[in-house]
Structure formats: structure tokens, C-alpha cells
C-alpha positions in Angstrom: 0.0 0.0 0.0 3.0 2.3 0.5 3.5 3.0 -3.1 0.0 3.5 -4.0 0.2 7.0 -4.7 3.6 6.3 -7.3 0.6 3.8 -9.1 -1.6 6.5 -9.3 1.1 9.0 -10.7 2.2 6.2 -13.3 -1.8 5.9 -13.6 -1.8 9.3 -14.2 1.1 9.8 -17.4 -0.6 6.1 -18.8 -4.0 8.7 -19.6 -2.2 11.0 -21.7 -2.1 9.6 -24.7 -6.0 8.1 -24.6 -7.2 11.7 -23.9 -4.7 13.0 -26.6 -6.1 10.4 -29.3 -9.3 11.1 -28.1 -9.2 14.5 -28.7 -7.5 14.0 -32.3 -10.7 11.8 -32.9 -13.5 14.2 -32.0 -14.4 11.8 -29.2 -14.4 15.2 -26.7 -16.6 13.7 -24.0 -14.5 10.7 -23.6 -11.3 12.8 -23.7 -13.4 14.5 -20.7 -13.9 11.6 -18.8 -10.5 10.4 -19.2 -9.1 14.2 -18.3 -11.2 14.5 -15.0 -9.7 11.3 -13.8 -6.8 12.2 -14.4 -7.3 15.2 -12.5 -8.8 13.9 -9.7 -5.8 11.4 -9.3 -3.4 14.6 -8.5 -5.5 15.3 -5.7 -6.2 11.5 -4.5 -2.1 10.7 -4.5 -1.3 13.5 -2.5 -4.1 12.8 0.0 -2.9 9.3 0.5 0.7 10.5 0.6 0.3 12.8 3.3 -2.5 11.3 5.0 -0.7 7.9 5.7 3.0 8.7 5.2 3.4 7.2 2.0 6.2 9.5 0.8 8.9 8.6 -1.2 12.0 10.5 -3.4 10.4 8.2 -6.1 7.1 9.6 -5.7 8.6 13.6 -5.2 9.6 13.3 -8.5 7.2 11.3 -10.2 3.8 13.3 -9.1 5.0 16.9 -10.6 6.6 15.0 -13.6 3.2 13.5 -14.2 1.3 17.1 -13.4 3.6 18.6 -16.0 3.4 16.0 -18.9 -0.6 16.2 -18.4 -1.4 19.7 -18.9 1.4 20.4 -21.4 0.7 17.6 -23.7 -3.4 18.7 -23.4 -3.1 22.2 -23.6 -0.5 21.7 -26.9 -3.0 19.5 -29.0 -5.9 21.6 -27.7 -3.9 24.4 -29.6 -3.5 22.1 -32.0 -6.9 21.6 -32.7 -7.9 25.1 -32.3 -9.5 24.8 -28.9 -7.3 26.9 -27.1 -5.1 29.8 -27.8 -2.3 29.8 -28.8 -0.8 32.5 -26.3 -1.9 30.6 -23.1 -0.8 27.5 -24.7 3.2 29.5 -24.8 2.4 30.8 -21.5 1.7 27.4 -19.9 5.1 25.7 -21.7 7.1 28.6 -20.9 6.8 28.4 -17.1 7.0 24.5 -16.9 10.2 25.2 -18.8 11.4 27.7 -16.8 10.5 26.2 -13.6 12.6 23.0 -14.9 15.4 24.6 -16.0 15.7 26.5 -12.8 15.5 23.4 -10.7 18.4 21.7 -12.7 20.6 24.3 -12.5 20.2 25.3 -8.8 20.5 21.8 -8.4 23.9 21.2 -10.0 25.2 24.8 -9.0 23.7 25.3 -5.2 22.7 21.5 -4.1 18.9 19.7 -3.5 16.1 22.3 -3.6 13.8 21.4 -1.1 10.1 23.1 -0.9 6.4 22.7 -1.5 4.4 24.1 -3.8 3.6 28.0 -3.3 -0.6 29.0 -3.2 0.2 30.9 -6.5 1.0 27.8 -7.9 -1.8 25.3 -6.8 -3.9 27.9 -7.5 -2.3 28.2 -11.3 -2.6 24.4 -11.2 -6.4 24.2 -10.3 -7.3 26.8 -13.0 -5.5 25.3 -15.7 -7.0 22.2 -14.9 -10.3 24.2 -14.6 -9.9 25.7 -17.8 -9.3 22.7 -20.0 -12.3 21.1 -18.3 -14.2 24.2 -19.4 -13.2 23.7 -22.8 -13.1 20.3 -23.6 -16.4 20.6 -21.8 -17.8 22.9 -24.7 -16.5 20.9 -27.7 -18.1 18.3 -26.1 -21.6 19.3 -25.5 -22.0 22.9 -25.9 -22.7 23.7 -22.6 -20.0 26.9 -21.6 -20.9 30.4 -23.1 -17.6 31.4 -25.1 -17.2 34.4 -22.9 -17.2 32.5 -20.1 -14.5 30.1 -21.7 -12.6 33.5 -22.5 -12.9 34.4 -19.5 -11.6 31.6 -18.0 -8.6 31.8 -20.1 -7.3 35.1 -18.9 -7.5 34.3 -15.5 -5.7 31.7 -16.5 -3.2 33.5 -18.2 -2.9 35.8 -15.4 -2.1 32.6 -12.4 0.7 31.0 -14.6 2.4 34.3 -15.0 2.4 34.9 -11.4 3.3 31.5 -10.3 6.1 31.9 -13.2 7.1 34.9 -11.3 7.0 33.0 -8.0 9.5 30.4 -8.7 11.4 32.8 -10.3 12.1 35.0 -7.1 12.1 31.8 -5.2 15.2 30.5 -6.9 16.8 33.9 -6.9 16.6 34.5 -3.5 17.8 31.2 -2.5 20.7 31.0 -5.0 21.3 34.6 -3.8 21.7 33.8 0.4 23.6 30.1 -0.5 27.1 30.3 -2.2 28.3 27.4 -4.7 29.5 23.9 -3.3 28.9 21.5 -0.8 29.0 21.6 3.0 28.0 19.0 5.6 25.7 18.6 9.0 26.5 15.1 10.1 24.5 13.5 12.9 26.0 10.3 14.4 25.0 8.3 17.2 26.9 6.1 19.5 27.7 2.4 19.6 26.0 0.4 16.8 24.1 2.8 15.3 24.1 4.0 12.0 25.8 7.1 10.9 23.6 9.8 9.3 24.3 12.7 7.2 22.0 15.6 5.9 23.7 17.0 2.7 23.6 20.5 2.6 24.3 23.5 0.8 25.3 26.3 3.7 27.9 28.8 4.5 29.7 27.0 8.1 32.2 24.2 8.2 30.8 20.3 8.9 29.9 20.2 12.5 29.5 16.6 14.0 26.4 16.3 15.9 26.3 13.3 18.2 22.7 11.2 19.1 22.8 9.0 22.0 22.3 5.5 21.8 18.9 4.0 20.9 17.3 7.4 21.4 14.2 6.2 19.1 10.4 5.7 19.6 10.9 2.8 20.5 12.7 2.7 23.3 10.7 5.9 24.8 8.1 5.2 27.7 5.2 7.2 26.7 3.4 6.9 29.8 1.4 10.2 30.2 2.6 11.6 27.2 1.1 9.2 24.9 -0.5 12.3 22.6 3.4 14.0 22.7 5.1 10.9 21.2 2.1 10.2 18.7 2.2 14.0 17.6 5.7 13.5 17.0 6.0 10.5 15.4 3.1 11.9 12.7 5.4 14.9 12.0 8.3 11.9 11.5 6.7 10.2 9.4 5.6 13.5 7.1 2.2 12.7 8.0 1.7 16.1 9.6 3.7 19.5 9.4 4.0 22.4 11.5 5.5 23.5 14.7 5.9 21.7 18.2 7.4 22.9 21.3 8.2 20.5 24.7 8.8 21.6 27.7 9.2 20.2 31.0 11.6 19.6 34.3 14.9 17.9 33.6 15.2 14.3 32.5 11.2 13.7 31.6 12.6 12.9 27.6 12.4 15.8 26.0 16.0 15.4 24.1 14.9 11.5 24.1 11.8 12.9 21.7 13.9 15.1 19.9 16.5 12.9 18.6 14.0 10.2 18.3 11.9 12.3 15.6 15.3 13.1 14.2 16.2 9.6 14.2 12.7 8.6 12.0 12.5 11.4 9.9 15.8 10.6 8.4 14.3 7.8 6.9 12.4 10.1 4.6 13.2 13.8 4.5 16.6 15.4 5.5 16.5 15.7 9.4 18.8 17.5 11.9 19.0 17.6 15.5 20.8 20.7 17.5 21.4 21.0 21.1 21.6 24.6 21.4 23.3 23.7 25.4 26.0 22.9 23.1 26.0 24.1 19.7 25.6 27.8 21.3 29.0 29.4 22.2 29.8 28.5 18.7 27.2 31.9 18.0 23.8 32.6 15.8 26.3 31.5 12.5 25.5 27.9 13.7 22.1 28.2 12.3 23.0 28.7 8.5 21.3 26.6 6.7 18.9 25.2 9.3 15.7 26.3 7.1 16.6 23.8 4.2 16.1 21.3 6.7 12.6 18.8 6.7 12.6 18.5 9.7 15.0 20.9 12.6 15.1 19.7 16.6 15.7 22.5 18.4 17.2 21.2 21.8 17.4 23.7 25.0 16.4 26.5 23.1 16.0 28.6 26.7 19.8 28.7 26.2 19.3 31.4 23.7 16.1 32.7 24.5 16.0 36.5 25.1 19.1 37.2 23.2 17.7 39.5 20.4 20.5 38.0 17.6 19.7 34.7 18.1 15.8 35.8 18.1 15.7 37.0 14.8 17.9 34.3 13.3 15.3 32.1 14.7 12.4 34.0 13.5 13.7 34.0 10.0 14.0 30.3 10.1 10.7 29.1 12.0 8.7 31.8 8.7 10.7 30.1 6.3 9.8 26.7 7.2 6.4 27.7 8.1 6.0 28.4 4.5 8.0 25.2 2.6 5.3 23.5 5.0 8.5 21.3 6.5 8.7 20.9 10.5 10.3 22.4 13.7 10.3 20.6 16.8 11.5 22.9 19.9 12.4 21.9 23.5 12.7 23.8 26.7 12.1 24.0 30.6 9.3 26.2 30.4 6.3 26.6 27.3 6.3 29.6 25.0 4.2 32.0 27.1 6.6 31.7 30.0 9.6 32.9 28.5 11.0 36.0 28.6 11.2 36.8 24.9 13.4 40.0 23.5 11.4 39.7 20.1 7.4 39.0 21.2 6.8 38.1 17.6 8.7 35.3 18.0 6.8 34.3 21.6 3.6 34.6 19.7 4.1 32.1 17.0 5.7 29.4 19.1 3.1 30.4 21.4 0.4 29.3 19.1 2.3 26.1 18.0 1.2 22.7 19.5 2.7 22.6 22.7 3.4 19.4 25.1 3.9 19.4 29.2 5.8 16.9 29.5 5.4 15.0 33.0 8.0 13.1 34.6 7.4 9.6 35.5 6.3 7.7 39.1 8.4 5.5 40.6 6.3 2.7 38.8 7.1 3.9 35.5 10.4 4.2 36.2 11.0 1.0 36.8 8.7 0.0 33.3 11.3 2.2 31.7 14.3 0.5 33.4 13.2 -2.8 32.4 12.3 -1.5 28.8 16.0 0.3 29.0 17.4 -3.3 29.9 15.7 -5.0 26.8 16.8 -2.7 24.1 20.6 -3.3 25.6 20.1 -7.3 25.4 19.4 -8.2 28.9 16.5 -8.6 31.5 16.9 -6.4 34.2 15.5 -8.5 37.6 12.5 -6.3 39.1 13.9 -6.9 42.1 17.1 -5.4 41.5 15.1 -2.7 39.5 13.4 -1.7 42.9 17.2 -1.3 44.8 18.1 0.7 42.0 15.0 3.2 42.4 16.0 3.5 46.2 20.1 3.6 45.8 20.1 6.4 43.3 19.0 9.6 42.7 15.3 9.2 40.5 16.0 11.0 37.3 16.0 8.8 33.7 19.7 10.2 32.7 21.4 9.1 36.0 19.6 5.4 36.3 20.0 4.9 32.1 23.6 5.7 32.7 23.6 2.9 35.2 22.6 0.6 33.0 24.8 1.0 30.3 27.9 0.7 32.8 26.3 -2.7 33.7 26.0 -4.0 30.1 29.5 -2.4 29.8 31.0 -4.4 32.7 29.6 -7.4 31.8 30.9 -7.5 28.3 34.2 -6.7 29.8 33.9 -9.0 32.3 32.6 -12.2 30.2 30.0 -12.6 32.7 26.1 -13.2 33.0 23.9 -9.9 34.0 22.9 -12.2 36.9 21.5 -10.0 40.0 24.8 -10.5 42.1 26.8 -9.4 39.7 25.0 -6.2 39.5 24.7 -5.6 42.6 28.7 -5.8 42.4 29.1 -3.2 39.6 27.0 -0.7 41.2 28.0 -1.6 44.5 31.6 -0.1 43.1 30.3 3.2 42.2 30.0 6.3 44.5 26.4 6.1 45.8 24.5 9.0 45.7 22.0 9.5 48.8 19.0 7.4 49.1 15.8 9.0 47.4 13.4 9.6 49.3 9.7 7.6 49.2 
């Protein structure tokens, strides 16, 4: 079912040339019939696409590709045939052309061009497929007043030169604030996991940004924040878009999330994930580039909150992904409306973003977690020995995951079994903290 909406696109370029003969024959209302499925496709694939996450680079390519061959090929024999003039007809190739020839070259002379479609254009997109049904409509049964048809054709006109336009500043501007030549954001992760790299086009040298081990859905407790790890798995998966903000005390898993969506989103789109505890004394420069991003974690953005630099940085890149319709997950101590913002602009649209409390988990969850913790490293962690952890060692996730890991690392070390003495041994060797208190 995931490549359902590449079918349909193939579906889609397969109806060109019955429609075309069609139209060569006279046989207008079955070129009609054959056109509005054809148009209703385009909207069907990209329903089903970003309803249940069925994207693909395949199927980025593919659905425009298809859009394009459709109404060129139509609106060139319709000319042909003397149905539509010839000057919308030039209009129509020219900015496909354009827009083409723009995306190759900013591709081989700046890098990827990521983005959506602009409202000029779907709104270009829906007339011309509008129009055509107007007029094959008329050849077919008479039905459209010629002025109306006329009508319809300026308008037309009018859309395709502005969304020509569009792209045209688009690329400008983006070639313009992006020199030549490649740069990379790496992301790697600890242990056994898989490097990842985001390729991008960006004035800053390659900066190494390090994910902790098995920090995935997965191996999240969600607890009381079911509706915080389903939100951001949707925006993972490109089901959803948008901003998100987390906030919450220390160690309830709000850079767990983060790198987690980071971590799944790389599967589809290009991902990054910045700890701004870290990443900041480099300065605001770290952020080049950050808006050609999919999807951007933002980790302990109070760091940098109420410094007005960083601020407008910021705001320039939260607009411009707010308008590619990509995603921008944000974590701090405190929501939006409690911080002390030098740019209230800025407070206001994170303010109205989706925004999750996090709350940090009971003693019973902790152990859940510990145990879950335990599996995802290869061993079952006794619940007996899960309780003396609880009361040993200071309650917060970081500190008792940190225990764990020393105990898978001893025992590998050690050739032995995680058996409950031999725990017990490890940890028995570290400096205890003081007991926690009930």
C-alpha cells in the first residue's frame, strides 16, 4: 500500500495519450472523462501521501513529472486543434520550462532544492486544470458560453504568469543567500548505530552532531505523554507539518523525543538535531542553513532565548519553514508563554504552536522504563534489583539509564552473565548517591 500514490502518478502519465487520441478523434466527451480522472488522481495521490505517510524521493519526483506531462501535452493539442489559444498555450510551456530549467541548474550549482508548492501555484494548477475542463467541456456538449470560456482563459493566463514569477524569485533568492559547493551537518549516534548525514548546501564548516544511543520511539516510555510521542511521530513520518514545542523539568525525555523524531524522519526527509546547550558558544552563524532542513530539533532553546541576535535568526527560520510546510520541533524548561522573549513576535508564533507538558514519571514507571532500558541493551533487568536501583540512586532517567549502560559495559568486559549479584557488584563499586526519598 505504501506505493499507492507512485501507481496512481504512473496511472496518471498512462491517460495522456488516450485523452490525446481522443481529442484527435473528435471523441471530446471521452477525452473529458478520461481528463477528470486524471485530474482527480493529482489530488487523490497527495491525500494518500500525506494522510498515511506514504512519501517517497520516487514519488517527489514522479507526481509533478506526471502534473507537468498532463497539462502540457493537453493544452499543446488543444492548440493544435484550435480549442485553445495559442498564447496561453506559450504561457503554460514557458513556465514549466522555466521552472525546470531552474530546478536543474540550482541543483547542480547550489545543491537539492527542497520546498512545497507556493498558493500561486496550486492555485495556477487548479485553473489550468479548470480551464481545459471548461473547454473540452464545450467541444463536447456545448454547454460553456464562449465568454465564459474566454474568461476563464485570462484568468488563467494571469495565475501561470504569477506563479512563473514565484519560482522565479524563489530561486533567486535562494541561490542569492547560498554560495556554490557543498558543506555538511552530520548527525552520528553512539555504539552500533548507523551514521547519518544531511547533505547540505550552507555557508559553516561540517559540524558533528552526536545522538545517544537508541534514542528512538521505541525505546521511549510514553506513559502520560502518549498524545506528545504520537504528535511527533506523525510529524516523522511526514504525516503532519508544522510546529511543536516540549517543555518540562529535567530528565522527563524531551531530548529523548527530539532525537527520536530526528532519528525517523531521516528515513524520509533530511533531518537535523541541534542541542543549542551545546551548539551555542559557537554563535547565531551555527544556524545557517537550518531552514533547508525537513525537519530541525531544536534542543534547550532557553539557552538562547532573550538574546535578540539569536531571536531574529530564529524567526527568520521558524517563517521560512512555516512556508516550505516542512517541521520544527523545539524543546525547553518552560512553554512559549513563560519565557522571557526580546522579540514578542517570535513568543507569539511558538506560542500558538502545538505545545506538550511533559510530566516526569512515578516511581512505577520508572521501573517499566528500566526494564524497557534493559531489553533494548540485550538483557532482562530483575525487578527486584530494579526496585534497589530506584531507592540507591538519585530518580531521574539520565542518571539510572547511565547505570545501566555501565552494567552492560561491565559485563561484556567481564565475560560474565547480567545475573542479580553481579549487578549488585558493579554498582555496588560506584560512588552512591543519597537514598531517594519515598
Amino acid at each position: 500500500m505504501r506505493h499507492l500514490p507512485n501507481l496512481i502518478c504512473l496511472a496518471r502519465i498512462a491517460l495522456i495519450w488516450p485523452i490525446v487520441n481522443a481529442l484527435q478523434d473528435g471523441r471530446y466527451a471521452l477525452a473529458l472523462a478520461l481528463f477528470m480522472t486524471a485530474a482527480v488522481s493529482d489530488g487523490l495521490d497527495g491525500y494518500l501521501a500525506k494522510r498515511f505517510g506514504w512519501t517517497s524521493n520516487f514519488g517527489k519526483i514522479i507526481d509533478p513529472l506526471a502534473d507537468k506531462l498532463l497539462l502540457v501535452t493537453v493544452f499543446v493539442t488543444a492548440t493544435w486543434l484550435g480549442l485553445v489559444p495559442w498564447w496561453l498555450t506559450a504561457a503554460a510551456v514557458a513556465r514549466d520550462v522555466m521552472i525546470s530549467l531552474g530546478a536543474v541548474i540550482y541543483r547542480l550549482w547550489f545543491g537539492p532544492l527542497h520546498g512545497r508548492p507556493t498558493i500561486v501555484s496550486k492555485i495556477n494548477t487548479l485553473m489550468q486544470l479548470g480551464y481545459l475542463v471548461g473547454v473540452i467541456l464545450r467541444a463536447a456538449f456545448g454547454v460553456l458560453p464562449q465568454e465564459v470560456v474566454d474568461a476563464l482563459a485570462v484568468i488563467t493566463f494571469i495565475t501561470t504568469v504569477l506563479s512563473g514569477a514565484n519560482y522565479l524569485y524563489t530561486f533567486t533568492r535562494r541561490a542569492w543567500d547560498l554560495p556554490a559547493g557543498p558543506a555538511r551537518v552530520a548527525t552520528a549516534s553512539s555504539g552500533d548505530t548507523t551514521r547519518r548525514y544531511a547533505d547540505l548546501r550552507v555557508r559553516q564548516l561540517p559540524l558533528g552532531v552526536r545522538l545517544r544511543d537508541r534514542a528512538e520511539f521505541a525505546t521511549f516510555l510514553p506513559a502520560r505523554n502518549v498524545q506528545a510521542v504520537e504528535h511527533l511521530s506523525r510529524l516523522a513520518r511526514g504525516v503532519s507539518s508544522g510546529t511543536a514545542w516540549l517543555c518540562g523539568p529535567a530528565g522527563c525525555g524531551k531530548s529523548h523525543l527530539l532525537q527520536a523524531t530526528c532519528v525517523q524522519a531521516s528515513e524520509t526527509m533530511r533531518a537535523g538535531y541541534f542541542p543549542l546547550a551545546e551548539l551555542g558558544a559557537l554563535g547565531v552563524g551555527v544556524l545557517e542553513g537550518l531552514p533547508e532542513l525537513d525537519c530541525l530539533c531544536l534542543d534547550n532553546l532557553d539557552n538562547v532565548i532573550g538574546n535578540l541576535e539569536w531571536e531574529r535568526t530564529l524567526f527568520g527560520i521558524l517563517r521560512e519553514i512555516e512556508e516550505r510546510g516542512a517541521r520544527l520541533i523545539a524543546a525547553s524548561a518552560a512553554p512559549p508563554a513563560l519565557m522571557k522573549w526580546a522579540l514578542a513576535d517570535l513568543g507569539s508564533r511558538f506560542a500558538a504552536s502545538t505545545v506538550f507538558q511533559l510530566r516526569a514519571l512515578d516511581e512505577t514507571e520508572q521501573q517499566q522504563a528500566l526494564t524497557l532500558r534493559a531489553r533494548t541493551r540485550g538483557f532482562e533487568l530483575p525487578e527486584e534489583t530494579a526496585r534497589w536501583l530506584l531507592r540507591r540512586f538519585p530518580r531521574d532517567m539520565r542518571t539510572l539509564y547511565e547505570l545501566l549502560d555501565t552494567l552492560d559495559e561491565a559485563a561484556i568486559v567481564a565475560q560474565r552473565r547480567l545475573t542479580v549479584p553481579f549487578i549488585r557488584t558493579v554498582l555496588s563499586q560506584q560512588e552512591p548517591a543519597p537514598e531517594a526519598s519515598s
